[in-house]
N, C-alpha and C positions, 0 to 999 in steps of 0.2 A: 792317220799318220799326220802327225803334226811337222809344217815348213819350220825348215830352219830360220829363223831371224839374221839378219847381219846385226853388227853391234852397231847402236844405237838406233836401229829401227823399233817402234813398238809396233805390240802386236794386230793395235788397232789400224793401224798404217794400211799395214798388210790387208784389213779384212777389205780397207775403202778400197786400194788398188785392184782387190780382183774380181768386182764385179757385186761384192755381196750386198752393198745398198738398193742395188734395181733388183736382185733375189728378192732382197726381203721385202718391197714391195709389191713385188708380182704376189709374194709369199701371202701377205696380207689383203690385198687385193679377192684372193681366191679363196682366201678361209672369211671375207666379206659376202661375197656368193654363196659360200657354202652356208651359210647362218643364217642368210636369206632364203634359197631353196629348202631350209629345216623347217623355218618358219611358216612360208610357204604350204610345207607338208602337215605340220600340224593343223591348221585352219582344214585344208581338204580333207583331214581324219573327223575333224571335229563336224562338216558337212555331213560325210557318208556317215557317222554315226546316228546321229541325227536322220536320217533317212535310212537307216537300220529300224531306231525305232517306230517309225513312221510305217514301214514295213510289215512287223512285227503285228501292230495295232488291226493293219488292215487285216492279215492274215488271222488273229483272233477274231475279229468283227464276221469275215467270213466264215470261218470253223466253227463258230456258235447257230451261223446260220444254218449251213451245212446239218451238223448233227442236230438241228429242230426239226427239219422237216421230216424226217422218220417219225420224230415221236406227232409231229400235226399228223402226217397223213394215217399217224396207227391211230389215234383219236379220232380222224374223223370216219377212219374204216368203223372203227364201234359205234360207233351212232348212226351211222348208215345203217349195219348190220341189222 
């Protein structure tokens, strides 16, 4: 709902007298933060990813070890044998 105006008030008048200059600084102030804490979050994405693959790597490194030693110890059970 839009105030009514008196004559010869402008609308701008109005916005300074009711507080909306220190809104819209708080306003921007907090979408400052907010761009910050984004930013913020991106980098810690780009960490844990990065330690995803790092992850990853080990878990193959081990998996390959893993599934060798059946086939060493069937190998070395036949030469034994």
């Amino acid at each position: 709902m839009c105030p009514i105006l008196e004559e010869g008030q402008s609308p701008h008048s109005n916005m300074e007298n009711n507080g909306w200059p220190e809104y819209k600084r708080e306003i921007l102030y907090r979408l400052q933060e907010l761009k910050e804490d984004i930013e913020g979050l991106g980098e810690r994405i780009g960490r844990l990813e990065a330690e995803m693959v790092n992850q990853r790597i080990k878990a193959g490194f081990w998996g390959a070890i893993g599934a060798s030693l059946p086939i060493a110890l069937g190998i070395i059970w036949q030469l034994v044998k």
